[in-house]
C-alpha positions as CSV (number, residue, x, y, z in Angstrom):
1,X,0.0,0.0,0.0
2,X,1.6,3.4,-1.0
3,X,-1.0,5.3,-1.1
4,X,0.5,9.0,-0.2
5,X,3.4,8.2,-2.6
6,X,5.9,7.5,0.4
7,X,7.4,4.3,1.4
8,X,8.0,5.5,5.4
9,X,10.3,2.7,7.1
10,X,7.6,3.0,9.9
11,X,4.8,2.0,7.9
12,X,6.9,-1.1,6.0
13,X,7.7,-1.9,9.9
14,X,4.3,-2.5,10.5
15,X,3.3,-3.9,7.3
16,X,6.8,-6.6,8.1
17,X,5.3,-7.1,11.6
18,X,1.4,-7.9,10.6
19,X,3.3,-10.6,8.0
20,X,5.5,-12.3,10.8
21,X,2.5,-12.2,12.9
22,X,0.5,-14.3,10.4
23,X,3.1,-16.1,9.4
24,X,2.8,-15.5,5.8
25,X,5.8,-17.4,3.4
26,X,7.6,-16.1,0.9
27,X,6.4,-17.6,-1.6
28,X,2.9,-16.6,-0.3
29,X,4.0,-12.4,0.0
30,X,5.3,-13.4,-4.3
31,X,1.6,-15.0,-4.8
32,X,-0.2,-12.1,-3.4
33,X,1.3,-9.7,-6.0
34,X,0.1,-11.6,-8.3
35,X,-3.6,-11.2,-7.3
36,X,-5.5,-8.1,-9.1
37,X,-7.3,-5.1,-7.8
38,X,-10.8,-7.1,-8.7
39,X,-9.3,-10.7,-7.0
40,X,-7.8,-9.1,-3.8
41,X,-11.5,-7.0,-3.5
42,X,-13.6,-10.0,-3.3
43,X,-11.1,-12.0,-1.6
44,X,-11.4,-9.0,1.4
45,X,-15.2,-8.6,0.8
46,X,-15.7,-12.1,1.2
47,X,-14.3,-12.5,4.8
48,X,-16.1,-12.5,7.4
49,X,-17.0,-9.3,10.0
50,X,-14.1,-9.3,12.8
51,X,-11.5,-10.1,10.0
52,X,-12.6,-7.4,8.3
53,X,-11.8,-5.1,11.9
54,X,-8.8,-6.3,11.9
55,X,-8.4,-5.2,8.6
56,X,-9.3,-2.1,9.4
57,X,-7.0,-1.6,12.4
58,X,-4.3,-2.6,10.5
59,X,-5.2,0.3,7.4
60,X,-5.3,2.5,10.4
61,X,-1.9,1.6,11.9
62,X,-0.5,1.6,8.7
63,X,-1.4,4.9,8.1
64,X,-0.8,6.6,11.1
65,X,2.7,5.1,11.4
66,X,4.6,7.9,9.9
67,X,2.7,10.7,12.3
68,X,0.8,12.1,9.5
69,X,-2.4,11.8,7.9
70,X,-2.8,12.5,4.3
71,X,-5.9,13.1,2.6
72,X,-5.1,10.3,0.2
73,X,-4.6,8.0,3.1
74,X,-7.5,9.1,4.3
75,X,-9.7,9.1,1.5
76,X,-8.2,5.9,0.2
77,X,-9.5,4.5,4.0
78,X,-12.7,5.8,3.6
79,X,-12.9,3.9,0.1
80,X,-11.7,0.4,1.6
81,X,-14.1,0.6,4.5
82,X,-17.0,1.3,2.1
83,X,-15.9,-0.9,-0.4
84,X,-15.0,-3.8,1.9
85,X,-18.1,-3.7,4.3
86,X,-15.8,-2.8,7.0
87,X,-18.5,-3.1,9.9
88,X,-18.7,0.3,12.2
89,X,-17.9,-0.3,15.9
């Protein structure tokens, strides 16, 4: 996700620990990239609510990890929550 247009090392920090966390392989981070928009978007719309959340939370870390907000970032959240059915708390 580059959504402002920077690549912060606090943001690829958080993005590097939600992957250890998971546990997610190599070779699974190279088949990801290979997914497109319309694939990854039913893929995240498909899941199910608190996966979704924690979705969410980790948009929201992600781009709050370089101390600023951008409207891009923000806009760009906006989009995924709508688009995804990210439920509201």
């Amino acid at each position: 996700m580059n959504v402002d247009g920077i690549r912060d090392k606090r943001e690829i920090a958080v993005i590097e620990e939600v992957v250890k966390l998971i546990g997610l392989s190599d070779a699974e981070r190279v088949a990801s990239r290979s997914i497109d928009a319309n694939q990854m978007t039913e893929i995240l719309r498909n899941m199910g609510d608190s996966k979704k959340l924690y979705l969410g939370k980790f948009l929201a870390n992600v781009i709050i990890a370089d101390g600023m907000v951008e409207k891009k970032e923000e806009i760009f959240f906006n989009y995924m929550c709508q688009t995804l059915g990210i439920p509201k708390l």
